[in-house]
GUDRENKE-393376 format. One record per atom (N, C-alpha, C): chain; atom name; x, y, z; residue number from 1; residue in three letters. Coordinates in steps of 0.1 Angstrom, whole numbers. Layout:
+-----+------+-------+-------+-------+-----+------+
: mol : atom :    c1 :    c2 :    c3 : seq : type :
+-----+------+-------+-------+-------+-----+------+
:   A :   CA :     X :     Y :     Z : NUM :  ALA :
...
+-----+------+-------+-------+-------+-----+------+
***
This chain:
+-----+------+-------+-------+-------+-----+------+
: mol : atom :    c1 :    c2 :    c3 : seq : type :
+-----+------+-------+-------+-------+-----+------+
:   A :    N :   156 :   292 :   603 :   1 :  UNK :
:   A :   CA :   152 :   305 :   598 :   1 :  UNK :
:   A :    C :   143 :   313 :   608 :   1 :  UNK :
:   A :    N :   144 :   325 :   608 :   2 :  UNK :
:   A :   CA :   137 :   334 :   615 :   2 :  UNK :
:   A :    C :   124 :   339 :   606 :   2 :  UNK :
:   A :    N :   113 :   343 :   610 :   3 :  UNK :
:   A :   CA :   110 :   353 :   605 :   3 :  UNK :
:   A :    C :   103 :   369 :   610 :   3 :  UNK :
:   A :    N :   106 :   381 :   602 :   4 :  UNK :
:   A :   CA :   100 :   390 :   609 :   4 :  UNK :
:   A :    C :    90 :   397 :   600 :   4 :  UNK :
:   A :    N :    80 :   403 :   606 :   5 :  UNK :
:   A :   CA :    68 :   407 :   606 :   5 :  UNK :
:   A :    C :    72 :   425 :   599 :   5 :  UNK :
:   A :    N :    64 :   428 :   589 :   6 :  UNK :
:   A :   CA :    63 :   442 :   588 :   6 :  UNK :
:   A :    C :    50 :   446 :   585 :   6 :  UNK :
:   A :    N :    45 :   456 :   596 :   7 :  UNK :
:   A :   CA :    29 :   459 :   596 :   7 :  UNK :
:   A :    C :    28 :   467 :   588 :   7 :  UNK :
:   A :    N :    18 :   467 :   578 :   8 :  UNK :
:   A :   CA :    20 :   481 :   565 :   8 :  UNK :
:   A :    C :    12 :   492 :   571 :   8 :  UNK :
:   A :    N :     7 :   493 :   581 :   9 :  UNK :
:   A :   CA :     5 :   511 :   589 :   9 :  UNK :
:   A :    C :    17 :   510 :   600 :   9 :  UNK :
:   A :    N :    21 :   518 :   595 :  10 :  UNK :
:   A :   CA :    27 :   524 :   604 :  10 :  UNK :
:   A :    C :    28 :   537 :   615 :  10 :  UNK :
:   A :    N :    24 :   533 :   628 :  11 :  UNK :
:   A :   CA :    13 :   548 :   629 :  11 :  UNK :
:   A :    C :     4 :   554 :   624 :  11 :  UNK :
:   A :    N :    -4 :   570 :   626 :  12 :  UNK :
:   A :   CA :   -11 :   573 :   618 :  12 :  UNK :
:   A :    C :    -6 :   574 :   605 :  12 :  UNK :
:   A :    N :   -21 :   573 :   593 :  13 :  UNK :
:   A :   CA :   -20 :   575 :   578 :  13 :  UNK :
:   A :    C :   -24 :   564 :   574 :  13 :  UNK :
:   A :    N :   -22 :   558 :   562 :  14 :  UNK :
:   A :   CA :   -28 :   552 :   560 :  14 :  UNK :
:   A :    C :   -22 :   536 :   556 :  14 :  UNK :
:   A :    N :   -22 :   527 :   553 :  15 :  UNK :
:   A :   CA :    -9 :   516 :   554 :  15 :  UNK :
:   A :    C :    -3 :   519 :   538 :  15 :  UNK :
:   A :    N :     4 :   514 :   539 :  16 :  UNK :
:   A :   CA :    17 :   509 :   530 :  16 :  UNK :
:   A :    C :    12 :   501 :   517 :  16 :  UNK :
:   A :    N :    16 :   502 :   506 :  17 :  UNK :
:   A :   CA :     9 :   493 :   495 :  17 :  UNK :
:   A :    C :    23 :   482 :   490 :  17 :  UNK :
:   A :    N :    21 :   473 :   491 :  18 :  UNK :
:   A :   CA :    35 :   464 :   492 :  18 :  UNK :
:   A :    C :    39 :   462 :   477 :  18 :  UNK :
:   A :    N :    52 :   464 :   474 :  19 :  UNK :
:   A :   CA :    56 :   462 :   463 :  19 :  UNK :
:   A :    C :    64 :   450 :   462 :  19 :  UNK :
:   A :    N :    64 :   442 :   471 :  20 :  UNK :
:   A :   CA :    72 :   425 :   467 :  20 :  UNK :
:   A :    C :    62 :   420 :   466 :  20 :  UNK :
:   A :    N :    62 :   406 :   461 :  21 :  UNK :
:   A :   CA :    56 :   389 :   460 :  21 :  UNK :
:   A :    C :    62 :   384 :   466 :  21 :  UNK :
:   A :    N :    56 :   375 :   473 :  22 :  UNK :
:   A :   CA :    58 :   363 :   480 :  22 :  UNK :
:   A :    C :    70 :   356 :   474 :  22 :  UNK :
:   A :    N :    81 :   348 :   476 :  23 :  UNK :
:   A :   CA :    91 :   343 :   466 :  23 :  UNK :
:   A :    C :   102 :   350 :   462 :  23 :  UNK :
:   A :    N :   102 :   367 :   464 :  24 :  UNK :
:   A :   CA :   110 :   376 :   462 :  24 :  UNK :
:   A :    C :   125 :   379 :   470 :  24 :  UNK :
:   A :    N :   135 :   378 :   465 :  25 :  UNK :
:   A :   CA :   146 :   376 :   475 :  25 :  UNK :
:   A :    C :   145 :   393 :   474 :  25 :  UNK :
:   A :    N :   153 :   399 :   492 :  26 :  UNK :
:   A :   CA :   154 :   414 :   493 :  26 :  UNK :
:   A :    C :   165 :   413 :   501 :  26 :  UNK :
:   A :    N :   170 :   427 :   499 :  27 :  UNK :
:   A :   CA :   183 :   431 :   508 :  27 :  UNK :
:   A :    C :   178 :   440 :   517 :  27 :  UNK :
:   A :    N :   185 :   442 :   530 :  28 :  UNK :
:   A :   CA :   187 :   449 :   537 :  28 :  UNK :
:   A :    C :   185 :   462 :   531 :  28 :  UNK :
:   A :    N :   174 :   474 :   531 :  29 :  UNK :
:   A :   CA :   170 :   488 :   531 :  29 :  UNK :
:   A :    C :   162 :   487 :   520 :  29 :  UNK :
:   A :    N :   159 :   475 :   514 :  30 :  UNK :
:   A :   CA :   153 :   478 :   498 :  30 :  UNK :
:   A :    C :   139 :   480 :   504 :  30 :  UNK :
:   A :    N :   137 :   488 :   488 :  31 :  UNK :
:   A :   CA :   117 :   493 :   492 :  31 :  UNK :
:   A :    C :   108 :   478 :   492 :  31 :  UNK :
:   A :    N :   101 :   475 :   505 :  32 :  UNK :
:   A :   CA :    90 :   468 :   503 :  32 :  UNK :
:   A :    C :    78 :   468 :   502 :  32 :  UNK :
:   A :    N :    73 :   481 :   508 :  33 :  UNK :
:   A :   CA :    62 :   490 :   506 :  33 :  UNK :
:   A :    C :    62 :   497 :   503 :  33 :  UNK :
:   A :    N :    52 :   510 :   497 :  34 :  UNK :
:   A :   CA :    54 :   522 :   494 :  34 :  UNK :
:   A :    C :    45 :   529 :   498 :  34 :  UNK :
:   A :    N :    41 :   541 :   504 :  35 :  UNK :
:   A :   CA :    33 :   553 :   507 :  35 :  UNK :
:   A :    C :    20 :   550 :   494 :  35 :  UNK :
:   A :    N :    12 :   552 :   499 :  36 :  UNK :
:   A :   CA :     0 :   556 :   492 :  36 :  UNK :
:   A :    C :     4 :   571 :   486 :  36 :  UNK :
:   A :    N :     1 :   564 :   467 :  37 :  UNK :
:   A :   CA :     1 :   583 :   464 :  37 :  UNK :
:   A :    C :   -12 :   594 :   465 :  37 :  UNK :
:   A :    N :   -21 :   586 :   470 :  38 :  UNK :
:   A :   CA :   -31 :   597 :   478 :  38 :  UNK :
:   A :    C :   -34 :   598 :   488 :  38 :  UNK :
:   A :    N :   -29 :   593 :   498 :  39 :  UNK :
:   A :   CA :   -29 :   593 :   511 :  39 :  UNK :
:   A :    C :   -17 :   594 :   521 :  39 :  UNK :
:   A :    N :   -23 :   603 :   533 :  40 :  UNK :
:   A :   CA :    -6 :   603 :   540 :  40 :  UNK :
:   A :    C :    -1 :   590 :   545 :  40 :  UNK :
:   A :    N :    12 :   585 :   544 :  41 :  UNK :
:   A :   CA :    17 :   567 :   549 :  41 :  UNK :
:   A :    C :    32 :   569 :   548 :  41 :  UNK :
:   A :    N :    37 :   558 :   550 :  42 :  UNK :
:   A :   CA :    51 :   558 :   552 :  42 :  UNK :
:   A :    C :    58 :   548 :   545 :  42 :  UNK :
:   A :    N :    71 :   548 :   538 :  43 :  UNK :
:   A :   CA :    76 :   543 :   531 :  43 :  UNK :
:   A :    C :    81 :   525 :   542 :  43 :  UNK :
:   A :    N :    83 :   517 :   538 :  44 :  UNK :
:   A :   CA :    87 :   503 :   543 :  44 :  UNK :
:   A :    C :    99 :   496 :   534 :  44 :  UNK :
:   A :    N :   109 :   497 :   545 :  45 :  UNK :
:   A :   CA :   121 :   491 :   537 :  45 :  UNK :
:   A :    C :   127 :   478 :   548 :  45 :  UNK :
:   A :    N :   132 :   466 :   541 :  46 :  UNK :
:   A :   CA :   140 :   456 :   546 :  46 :  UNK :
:   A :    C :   144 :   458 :   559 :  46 :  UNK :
:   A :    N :   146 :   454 :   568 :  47 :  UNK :
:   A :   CA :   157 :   455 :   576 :  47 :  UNK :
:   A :    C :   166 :   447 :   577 :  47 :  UNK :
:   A :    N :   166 :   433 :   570 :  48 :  UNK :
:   A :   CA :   173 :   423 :   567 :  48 :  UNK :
:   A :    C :   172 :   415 :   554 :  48 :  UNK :
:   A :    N :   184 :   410 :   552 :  49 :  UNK :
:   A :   CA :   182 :   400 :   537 :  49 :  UNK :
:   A :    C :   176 :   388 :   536 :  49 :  UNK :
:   A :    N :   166 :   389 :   529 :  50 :  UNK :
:   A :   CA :   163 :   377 :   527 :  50 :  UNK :
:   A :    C :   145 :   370 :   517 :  50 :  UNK :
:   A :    N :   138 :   362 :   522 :  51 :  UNK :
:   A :   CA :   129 :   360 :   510 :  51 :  UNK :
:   A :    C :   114 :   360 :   518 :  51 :  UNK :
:   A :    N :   110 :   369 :   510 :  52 :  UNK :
:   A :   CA :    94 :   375 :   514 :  52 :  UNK :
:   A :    C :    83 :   362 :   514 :  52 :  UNK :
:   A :    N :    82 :   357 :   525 :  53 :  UNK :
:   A :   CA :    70 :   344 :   528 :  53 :  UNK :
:   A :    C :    53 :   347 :   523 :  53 :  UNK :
:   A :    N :    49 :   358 :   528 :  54 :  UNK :
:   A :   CA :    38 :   365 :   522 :  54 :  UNK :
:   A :    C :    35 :   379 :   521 :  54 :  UNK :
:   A :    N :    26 :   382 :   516 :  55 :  UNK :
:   A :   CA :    17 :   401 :   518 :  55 :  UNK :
:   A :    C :     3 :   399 :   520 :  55 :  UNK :
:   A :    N :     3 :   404 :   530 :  56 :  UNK :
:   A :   CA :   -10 :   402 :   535 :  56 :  UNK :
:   A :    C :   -15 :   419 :   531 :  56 :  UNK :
:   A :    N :   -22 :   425 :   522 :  57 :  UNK :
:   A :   CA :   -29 :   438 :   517 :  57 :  UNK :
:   A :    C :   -43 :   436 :   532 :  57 :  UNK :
:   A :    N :   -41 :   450 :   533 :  58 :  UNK :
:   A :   CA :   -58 :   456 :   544 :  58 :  UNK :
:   A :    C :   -68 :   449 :   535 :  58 :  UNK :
:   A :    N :   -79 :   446 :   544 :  59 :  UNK :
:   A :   CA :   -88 :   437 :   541 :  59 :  UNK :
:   A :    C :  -101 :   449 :   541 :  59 :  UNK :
:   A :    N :   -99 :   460 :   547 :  60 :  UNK :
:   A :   CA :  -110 :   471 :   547 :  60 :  UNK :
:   A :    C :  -114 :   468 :   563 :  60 :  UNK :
:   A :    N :  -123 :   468 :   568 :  61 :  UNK :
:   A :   CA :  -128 :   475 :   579 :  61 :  UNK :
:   A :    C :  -132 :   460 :   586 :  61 :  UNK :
:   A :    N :  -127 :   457 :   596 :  62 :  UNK :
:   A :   CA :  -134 :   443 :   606 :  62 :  UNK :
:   A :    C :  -138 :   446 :   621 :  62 :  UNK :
:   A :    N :  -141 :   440 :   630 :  63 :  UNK :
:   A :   CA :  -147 :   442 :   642 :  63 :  UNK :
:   A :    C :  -141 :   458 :   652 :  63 :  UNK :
:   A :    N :  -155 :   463 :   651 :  64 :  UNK :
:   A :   CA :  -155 :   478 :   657 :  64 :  UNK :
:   A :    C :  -154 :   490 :   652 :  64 :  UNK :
:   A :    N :  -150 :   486 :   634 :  65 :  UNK :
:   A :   CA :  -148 :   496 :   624 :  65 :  UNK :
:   A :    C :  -131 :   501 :   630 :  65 :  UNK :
:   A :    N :  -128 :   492 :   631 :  66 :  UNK :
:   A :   CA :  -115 :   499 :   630 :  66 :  UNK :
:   A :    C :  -108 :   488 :   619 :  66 :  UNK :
:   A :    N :   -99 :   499 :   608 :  67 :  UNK :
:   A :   CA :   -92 :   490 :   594 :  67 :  UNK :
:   A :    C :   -85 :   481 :   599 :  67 :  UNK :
:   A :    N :   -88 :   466 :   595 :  68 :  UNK :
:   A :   CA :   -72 :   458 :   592 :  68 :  UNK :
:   A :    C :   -60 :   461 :   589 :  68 :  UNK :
:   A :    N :   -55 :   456 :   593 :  69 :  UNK :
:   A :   CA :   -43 :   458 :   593 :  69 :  UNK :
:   A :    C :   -31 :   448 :   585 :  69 :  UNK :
:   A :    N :   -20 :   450 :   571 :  70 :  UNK :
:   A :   CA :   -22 :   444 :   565 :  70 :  UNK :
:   A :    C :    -2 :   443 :   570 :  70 :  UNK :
:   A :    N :     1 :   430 :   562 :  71 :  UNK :
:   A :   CA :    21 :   428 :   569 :  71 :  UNK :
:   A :    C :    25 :   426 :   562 :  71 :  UNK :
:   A :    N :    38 :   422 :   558 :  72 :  UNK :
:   A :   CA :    51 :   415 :   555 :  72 :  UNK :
:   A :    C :    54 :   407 :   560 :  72 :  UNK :
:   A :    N :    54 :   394 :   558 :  73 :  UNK :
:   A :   CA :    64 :   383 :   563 :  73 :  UNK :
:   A :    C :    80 :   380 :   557 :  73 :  UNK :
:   A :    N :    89 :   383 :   563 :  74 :  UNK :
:   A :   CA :   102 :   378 :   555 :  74 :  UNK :
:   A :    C :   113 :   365 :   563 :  74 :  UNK :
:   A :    N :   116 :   355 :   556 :  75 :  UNK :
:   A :   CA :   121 :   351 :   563 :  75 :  UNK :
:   A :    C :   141 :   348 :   563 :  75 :  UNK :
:   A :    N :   148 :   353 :   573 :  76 :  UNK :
:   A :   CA :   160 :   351 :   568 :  76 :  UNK :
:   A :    C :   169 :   345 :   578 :  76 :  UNK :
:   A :    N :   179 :   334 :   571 :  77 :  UNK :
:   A :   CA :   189 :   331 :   580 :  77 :  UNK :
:   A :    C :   199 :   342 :   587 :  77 :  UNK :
:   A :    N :   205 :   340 :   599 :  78 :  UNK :
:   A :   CA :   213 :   345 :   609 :  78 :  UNK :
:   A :    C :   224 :   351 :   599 :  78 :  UNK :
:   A :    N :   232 :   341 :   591 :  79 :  UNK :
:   A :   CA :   237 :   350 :   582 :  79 :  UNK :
:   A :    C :   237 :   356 :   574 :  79 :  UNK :
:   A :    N :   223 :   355 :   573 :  80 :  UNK :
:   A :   CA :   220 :   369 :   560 :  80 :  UNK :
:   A :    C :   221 :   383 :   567 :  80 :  UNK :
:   A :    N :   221 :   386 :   580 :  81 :  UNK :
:   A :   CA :   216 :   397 :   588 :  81 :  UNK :
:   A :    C :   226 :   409 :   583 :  81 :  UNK :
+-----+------+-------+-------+-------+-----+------+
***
């Protein structure tokens, strides 16, 4: 199995608020994050099929004051792609 990383900022704004659990099977383009509804951010969808290993949510603010930064782990076999 592979797995790939999804950072929930994406660029400026603010990160992403994750709508899977850990254990959750996903397809290719489904929502896994979603935009803050008070803040500017960007939507996060699959790019492959398969089952969400963790969500790591921002932690708030760590060394230098600049925010953490919070991901997606998913992991999927070659033929799920």
């Amino acid at each position: 199995m592979k797995l790939w990383h999804y950072p929930l900022r994406q660029g400026v704004g603010a990160p992403a608020v994750p709508v899977v659990q850990p254990g959750d099977h996903v397809r290719r383009g489904a929502l896994i994050a979603a935009a803050p509804a008070d803040a500017l951010g960007a939507p996060i969808h699959a790019s492959v099929t398969g089952l969400v290993r963790s969500t790591e949510g921002t932690t708030g603010r760590e060394g230098g004051g600049a925010e953490a930064e919070g991901r997606i782990a998913a992991a999927a076999r070659r033929w799920m792609l």
